[in-house]
C-alpha positions in Angstrom: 23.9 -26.3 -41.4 22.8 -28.2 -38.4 26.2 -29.6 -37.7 27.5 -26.0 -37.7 24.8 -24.6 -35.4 25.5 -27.1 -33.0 29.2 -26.7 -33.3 29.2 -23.5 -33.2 26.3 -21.6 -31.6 26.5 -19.7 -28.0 24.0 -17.7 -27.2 25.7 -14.1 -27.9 25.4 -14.6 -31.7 21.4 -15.9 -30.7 20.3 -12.5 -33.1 22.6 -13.5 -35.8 22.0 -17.1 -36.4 18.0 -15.7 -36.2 18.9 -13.5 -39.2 20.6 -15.7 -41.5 19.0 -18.1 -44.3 18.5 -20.5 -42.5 16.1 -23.6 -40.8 16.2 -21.6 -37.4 14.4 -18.4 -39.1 11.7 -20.6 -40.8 11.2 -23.0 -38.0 11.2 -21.1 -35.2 8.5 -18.6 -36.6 6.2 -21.5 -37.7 6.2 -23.4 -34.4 5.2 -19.6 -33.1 2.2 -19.8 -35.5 1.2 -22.7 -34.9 1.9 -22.5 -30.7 3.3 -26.4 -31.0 3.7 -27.0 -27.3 6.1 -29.6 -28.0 8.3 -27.8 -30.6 8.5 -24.6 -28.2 9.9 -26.0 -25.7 12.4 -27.2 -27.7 13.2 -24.1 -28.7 13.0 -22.3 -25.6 16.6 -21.6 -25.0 17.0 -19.9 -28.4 14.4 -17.6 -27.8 15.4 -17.0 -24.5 18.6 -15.8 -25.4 17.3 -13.8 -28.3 14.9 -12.2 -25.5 18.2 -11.4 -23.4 20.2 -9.9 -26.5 17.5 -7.4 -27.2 17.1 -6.6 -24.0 20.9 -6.1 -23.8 20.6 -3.6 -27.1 17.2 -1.7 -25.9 19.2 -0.9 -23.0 22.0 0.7 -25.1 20.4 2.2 -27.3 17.5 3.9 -24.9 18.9 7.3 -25.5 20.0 7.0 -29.0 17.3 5.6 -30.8 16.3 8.6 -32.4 13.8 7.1 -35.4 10.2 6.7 -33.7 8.5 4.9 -36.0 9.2 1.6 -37.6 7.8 -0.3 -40.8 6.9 -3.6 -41.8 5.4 -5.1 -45.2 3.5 -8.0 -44.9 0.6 -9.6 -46.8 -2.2 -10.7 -45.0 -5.5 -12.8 -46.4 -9.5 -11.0 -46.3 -10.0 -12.1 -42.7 -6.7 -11.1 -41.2 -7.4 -7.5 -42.8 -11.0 -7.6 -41.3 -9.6 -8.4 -38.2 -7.2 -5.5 -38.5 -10.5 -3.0 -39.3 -12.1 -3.8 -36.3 -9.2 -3.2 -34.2 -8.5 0.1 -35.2 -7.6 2.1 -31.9 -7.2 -1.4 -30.2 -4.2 -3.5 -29.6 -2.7 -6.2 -32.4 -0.8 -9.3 -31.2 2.2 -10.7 -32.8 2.3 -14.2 -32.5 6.2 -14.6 -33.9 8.9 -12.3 -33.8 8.2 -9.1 -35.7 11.0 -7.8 -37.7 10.7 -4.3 -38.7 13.2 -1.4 -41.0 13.3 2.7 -40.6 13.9 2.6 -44.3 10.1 3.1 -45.5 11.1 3.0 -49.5 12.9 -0.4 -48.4 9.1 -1.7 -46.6 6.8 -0.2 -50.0 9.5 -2.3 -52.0 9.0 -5.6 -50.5 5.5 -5.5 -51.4 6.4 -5.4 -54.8 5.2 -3.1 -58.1 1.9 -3.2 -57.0 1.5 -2.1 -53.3 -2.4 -1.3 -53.7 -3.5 -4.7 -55.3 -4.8 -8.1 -54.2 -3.1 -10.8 -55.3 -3.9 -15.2 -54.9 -6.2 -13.2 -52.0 -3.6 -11.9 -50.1 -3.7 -8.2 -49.3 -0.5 -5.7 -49.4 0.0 -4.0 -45.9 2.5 -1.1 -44.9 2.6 -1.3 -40.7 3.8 2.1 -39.3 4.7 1.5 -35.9 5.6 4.1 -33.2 7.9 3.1 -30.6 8.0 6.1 -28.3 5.6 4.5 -26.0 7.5 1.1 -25.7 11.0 2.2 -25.5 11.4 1.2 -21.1 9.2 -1.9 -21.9 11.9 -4.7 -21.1 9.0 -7.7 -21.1 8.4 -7.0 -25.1 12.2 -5.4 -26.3 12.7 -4.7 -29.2 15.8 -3.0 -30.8 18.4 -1.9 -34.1 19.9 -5.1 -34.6 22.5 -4.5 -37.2 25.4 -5.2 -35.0 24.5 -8.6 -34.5 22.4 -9.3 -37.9 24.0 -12.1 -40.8 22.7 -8.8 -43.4 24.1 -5.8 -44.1 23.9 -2.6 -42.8 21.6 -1.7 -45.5 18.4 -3.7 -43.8 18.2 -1.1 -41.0 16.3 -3.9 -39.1 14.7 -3.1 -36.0 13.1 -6.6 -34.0 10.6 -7.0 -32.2 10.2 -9.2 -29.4 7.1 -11.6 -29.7 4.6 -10.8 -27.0 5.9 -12.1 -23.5 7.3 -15.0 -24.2 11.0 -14.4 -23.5 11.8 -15.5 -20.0 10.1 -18.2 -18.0 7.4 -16.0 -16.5 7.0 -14.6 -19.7 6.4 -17.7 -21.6 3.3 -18.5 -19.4 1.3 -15.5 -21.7 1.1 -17.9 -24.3 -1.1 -20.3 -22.4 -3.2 -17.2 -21.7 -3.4 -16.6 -25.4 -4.4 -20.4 -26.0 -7.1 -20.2 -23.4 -8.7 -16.9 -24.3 -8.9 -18.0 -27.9 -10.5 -21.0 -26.8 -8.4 -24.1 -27.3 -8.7 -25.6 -23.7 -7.1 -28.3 -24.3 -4.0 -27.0 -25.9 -3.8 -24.6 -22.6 -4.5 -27.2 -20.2 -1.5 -29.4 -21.8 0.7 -26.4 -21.5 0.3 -25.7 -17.9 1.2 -29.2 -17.2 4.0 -29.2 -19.5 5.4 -26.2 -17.4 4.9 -27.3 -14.0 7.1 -30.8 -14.7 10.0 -28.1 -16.2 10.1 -25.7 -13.6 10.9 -26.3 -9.6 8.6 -26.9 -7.1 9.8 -23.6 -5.6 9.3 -21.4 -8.5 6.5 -19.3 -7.7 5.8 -19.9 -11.6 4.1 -22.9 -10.2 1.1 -20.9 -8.8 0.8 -19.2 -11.9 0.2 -22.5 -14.0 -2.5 -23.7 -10.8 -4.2 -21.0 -11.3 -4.2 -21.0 -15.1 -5.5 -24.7 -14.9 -8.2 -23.3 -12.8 -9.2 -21.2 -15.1 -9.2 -23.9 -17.8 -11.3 -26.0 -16.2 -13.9 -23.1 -14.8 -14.5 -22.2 -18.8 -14.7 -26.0 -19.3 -17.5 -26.2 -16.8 -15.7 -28.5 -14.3 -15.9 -26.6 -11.2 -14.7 -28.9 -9.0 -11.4 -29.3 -10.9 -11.2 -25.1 -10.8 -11.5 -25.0 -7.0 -8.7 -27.6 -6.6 -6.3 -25.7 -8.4 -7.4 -22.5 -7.3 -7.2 -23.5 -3.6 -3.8 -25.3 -4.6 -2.3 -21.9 -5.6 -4.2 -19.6 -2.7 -1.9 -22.4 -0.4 1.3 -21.5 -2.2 0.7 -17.7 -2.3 0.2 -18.0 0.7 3.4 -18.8 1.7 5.3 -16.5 -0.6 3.3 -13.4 -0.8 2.1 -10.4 1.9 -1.4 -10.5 3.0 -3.5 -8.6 0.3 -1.1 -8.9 -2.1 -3.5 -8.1 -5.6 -2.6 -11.7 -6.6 -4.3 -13.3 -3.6 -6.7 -11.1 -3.9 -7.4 -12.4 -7.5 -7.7 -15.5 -6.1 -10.2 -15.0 -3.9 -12.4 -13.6 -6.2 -11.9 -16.7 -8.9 -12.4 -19.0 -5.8 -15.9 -16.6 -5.1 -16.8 -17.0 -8.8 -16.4 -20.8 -8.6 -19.0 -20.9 -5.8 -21.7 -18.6 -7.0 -21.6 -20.7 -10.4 -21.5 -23.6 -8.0 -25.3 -22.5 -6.5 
């Protein structure tokens, strides 16, 4: 199988090699999971192209997609559906890509006989998900991806895309999720990773100066947060109109640093 993907792939059948039984389905999702710097990066292409693909069918299918609402089965453990309990009327984040089906009989099926009962812990869930509201969202697509699916018609799959990882700018969100759930170090590593992938010229790179400031203000080294800050004030600077809201942000993490600083 790995001989024939790398035979044989191209990035117009990115959605179909995603769907079929395969390494790339498993792997991919678990690196997602886990948010393996390394192993994303590696991976980055694919999901890159998957991002433009369902782009490419949200766009096509923006005044035909008649079905509003979406379903997904999954089983989830005690804290995951506490989690979900106290997010009620919030926002949920999908950390891989989040397949979905109109067919709700299909969805209550996959959960097997027993849709209400708990099972080894885990916890049957039916998601009902509207999609009226996200339809002209082209940073999260999402889209009926039979055309290009390894199954059948009869799946009726409609994909997500995972948060805002698909392009370049995109994948920067992820060391924002690292660092607002607390893993520093993880974030940190990213930012670094990204500014030795991307060229000096990219204004990407005062994104990740300014995310490493961030990262070392909640680590307490101040000094650190003002060099990086101050390093991407200069290159906003250069790129962006006076009171642009993104200088502006700057300003005021640069004014944070100091008052902490007293």
């Amino acid at each position: 199988m790995i001989d024939e993907f790398e035979q044989d792939y191209s990035n117009e059948y990115a959605l179909w090699w995603y769907t079929r039984d395969t390494f790339l389905y498993r792997q991919l999702n678990k690196i997602l999971r886990l948010q393996d710097i390394e192993w994303l990066f590696q991976f980055r292409f694919f999901i890159r192209h998957m991002y433009e693909l369902l782009k490419q069918l949200q766009s096509e299918q923006q005044n035909c997609f008649v079905t509003n609402i979406v379903y997904r089965a999954q089983l989830i453990s005690c804290e995951e559906l506490v989690q979900l309990k106290n997010s009620i009327e919030g926002r949920i984040c999908f950390v891989s890509f989040l397949s979905t089906t109109r067919d709700r009989q299909r969805a209550l099926f996959l959960l097997g006989d027993n849709p209400t009962t708990c099972n080894d812990n885990l916890y049957p869930i039916l998601f009902e998900i509207k999609t009226e509201d996200q339809i002209n969202d082209t940073l999260k697509p999402f889209a009926d991806i039979t055309k290009m699916s390894a199954f059948d018609n009869d799946e009726q799959e409609t994909l997500f895309m995972i948060g805002r990882i698909g392009s370049e700018d995109n994948l920067l969100t992820l060391g924002t999720l690292m660092r607002n759930s607390g893993r520093l170090d993880q974030a940190e590593k990213f930012y670094h990773r990204m500014l030795t992938e991307i060229q000096s010229e990219d204004h990407l790179v005062a994104n990740c100066y300014q995310g490493l400031g961030l990262v070392a203000a909640a680590k307490g080294d101040l000094d650190n947060a003002l060099m990086w800050q101050t390093k991407a004030l200069e290159y906003y600077k250069q790129i962006l109109p006076v009171g642009d809201y993104r200088i502006v942000c700057i300003y005021n993490s640069i004014g944070n640093i100091h008052w902490r600083n007293k």
